[in-house]
N, C-alpha and C positions, 0 to 999 in steps of 0.2 A: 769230761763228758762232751759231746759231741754240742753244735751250737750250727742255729740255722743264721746266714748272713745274707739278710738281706736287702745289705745296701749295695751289693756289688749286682743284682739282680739290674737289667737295662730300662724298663719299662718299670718306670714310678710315675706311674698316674693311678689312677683309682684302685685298682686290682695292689698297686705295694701298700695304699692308706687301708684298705680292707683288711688289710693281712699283719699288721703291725700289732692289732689287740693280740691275735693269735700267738705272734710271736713272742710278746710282752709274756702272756700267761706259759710260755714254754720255760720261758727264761727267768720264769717266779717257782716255778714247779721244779726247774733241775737246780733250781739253789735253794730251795727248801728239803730238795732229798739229800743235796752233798752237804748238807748241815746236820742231818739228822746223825742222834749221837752214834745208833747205831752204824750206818752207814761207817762215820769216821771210824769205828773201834773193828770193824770188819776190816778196814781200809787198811789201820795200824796192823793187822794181824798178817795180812796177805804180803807185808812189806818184811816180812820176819823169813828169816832161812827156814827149812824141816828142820833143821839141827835145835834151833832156838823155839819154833813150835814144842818139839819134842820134849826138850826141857820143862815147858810152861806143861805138856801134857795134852798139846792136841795135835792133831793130825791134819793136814792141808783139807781134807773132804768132810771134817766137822767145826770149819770154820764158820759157816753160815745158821746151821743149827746150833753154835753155842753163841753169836754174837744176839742170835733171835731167841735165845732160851726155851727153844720148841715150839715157838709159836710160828703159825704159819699162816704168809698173807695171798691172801688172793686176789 
């Protein structure tokens, strides 16, 4: 996942100390999604060839509605 850096940013006076919770909470939120088991077992799936999909029985465009079991987040 993408990942904000900002120590390389030039100007750390007040405006980088303001901005450090923000970033903390970015950097708690994208490591609580790439934990989620779903998340991983999507992950596992998209790493599989069509060949080996195909075997197991799915298709690269019902990977997201079968690792979600139909459920849908908004």
């Amino acid at each position: 996942m993408a990942d904000i850096d900002v120590s390389s940013h030039p100007h750390r006076g007040i405006a980088h100390m303001l901005c450090l919770p923000f970033v903390a909470f970015y950097r708690a939120m994208v490591r609580m999604a790439e934990n989620d088991p779903r998340y991983l077992e999507l992950s596992r799936l998209c790493a599989l060839s069509d060949d080996e999909l195909n075997a197991i029985g799915l298709r690269r465009e019902q990977l997201a509605n079968h690792v979600m079991r139909g459920r849908v987040l908004y």
